[in-house]
Structures are given as C-alpha cells and as structure tokens.
C-alpha positions as a Markdown table, in Angstrom:
| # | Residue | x | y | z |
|---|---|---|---|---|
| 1 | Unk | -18.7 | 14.5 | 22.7 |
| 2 | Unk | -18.6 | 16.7 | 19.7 |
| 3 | Unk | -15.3 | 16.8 | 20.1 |
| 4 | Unk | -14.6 | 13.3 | 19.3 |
| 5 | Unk | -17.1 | 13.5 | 16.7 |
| 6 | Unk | -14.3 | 15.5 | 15.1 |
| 7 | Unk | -11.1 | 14.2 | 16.0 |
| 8 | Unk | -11.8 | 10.6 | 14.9 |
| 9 | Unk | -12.2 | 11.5 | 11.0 |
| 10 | Unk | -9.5 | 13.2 | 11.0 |
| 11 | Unk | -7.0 | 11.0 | 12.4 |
| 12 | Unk | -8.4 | 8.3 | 10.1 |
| 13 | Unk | -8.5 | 10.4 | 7.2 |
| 14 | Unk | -4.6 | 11.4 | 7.5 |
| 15 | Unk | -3.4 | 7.8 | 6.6 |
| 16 | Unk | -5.7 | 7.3 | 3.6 |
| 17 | Unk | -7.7 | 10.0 | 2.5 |
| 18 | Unk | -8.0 | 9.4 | -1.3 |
| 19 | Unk | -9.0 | 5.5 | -0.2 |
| 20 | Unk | -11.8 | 6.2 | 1.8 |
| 21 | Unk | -15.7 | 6.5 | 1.5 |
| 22 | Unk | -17.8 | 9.1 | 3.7 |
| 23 | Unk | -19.0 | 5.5 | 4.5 |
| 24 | Unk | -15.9 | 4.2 | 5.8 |
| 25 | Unk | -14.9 | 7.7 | 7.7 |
| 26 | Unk | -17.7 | 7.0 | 9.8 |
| 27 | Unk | -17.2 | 3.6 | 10.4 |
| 28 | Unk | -13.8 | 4.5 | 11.8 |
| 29 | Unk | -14.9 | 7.5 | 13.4 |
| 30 | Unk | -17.8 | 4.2 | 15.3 |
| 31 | Unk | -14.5 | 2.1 | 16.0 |
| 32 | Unk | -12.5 | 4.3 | 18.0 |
| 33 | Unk | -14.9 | 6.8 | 19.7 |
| 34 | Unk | -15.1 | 5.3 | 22.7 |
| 35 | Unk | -11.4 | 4.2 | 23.2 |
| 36 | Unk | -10.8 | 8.3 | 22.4 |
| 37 | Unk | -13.0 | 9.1 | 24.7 |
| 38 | Unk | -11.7 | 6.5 | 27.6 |
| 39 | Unk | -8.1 | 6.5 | 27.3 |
| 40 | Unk | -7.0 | 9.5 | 24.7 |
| 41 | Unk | -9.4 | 12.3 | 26.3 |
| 42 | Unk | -6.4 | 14.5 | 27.9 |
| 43 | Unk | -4.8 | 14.9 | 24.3 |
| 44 | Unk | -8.1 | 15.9 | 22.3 |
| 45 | Unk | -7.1 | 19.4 | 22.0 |
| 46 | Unk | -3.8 | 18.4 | 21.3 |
| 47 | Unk | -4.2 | 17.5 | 17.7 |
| 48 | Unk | -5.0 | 14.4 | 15.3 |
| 49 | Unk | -1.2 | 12.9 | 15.4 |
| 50 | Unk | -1.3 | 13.2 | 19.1 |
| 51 | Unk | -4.5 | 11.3 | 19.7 |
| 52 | Unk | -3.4 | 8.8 | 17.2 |
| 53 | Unk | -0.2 | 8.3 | 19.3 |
| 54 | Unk | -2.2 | 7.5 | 22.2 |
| 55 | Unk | -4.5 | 5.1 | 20.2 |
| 56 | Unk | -0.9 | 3.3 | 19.6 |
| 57 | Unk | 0.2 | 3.3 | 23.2 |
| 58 | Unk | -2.9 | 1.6 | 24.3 |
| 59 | Unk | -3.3 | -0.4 | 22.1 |
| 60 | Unk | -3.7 | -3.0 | 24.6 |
| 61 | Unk | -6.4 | -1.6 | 26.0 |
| 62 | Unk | -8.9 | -0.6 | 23.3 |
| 63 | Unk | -11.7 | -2.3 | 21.5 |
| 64 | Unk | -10.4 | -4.8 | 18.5 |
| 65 | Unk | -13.2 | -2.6 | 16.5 |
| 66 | Unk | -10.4 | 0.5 | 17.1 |
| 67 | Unk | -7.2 | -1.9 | 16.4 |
| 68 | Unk | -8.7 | -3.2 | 13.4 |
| 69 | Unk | -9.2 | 0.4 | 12.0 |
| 70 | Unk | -5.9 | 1.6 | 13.0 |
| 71 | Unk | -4.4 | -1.6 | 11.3 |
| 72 | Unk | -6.3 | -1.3 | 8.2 |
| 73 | Unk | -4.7 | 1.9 | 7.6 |
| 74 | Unk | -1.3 | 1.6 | 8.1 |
| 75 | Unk | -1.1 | 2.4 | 12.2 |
C-alpha cells in the first residue's frame, strides 16, 4: 500500500507540477489509488510513465474519480 502511496503523486505530478497544490497531489493520489492498486499493480515497480500507461489502457475500467484526474492534466 505504501507503494501506491508513492507512485500516484508522482505520476500526477509529471504532467503539471508547477500547477499543483500539496492539496491537489493528494486529491489525485485519492482518485486513482484504488484503480493502481486493481488493474496497474504488476507495473508498480516499473516506474511512474509505465503505471500511467496502464491508467490509459484501462481507462474503461477505472473509477470516473481516476479519469477525471488523468483528464484534468493532460492524459
């Protein structure tokens, strides 16, 4: 779990860094947690770009919380 905990931020983060609150780093990090978690856990260790790419190819299948987040920046 702290795993995720750190991969989420950082995914986030790389598409608008300068933009962002602490505040609205977390609130990403709440939207897609669970989708990282469910469909993106193989590819943790894999890196931030790699989890984002699975975030995109199932984007189907996660919470509109996560495809929100990932359209708000840019993904």
């Amino acid at each position: 779990m702290t795993k995720i905990l750190c991969v989420i931020p950082l995914v986030l983060i790389a598409s608008a860094a300068l933009a962002q609150t602490p505040q609205d780093r977390a609130k990403g990090h709440d939207a897609c947690s669970r989708d990282v978690s469910r469909f993106c856990r193989a590819q943790m260790q894999d890196g931030d770009q790699i989890v984002l790419a699975c975030l995109k190819q199932n984007r189907a299948r996660i919470s509109k919380g996560c495809q929100q987040m990932l359209a708000s920046h840019g993904q």
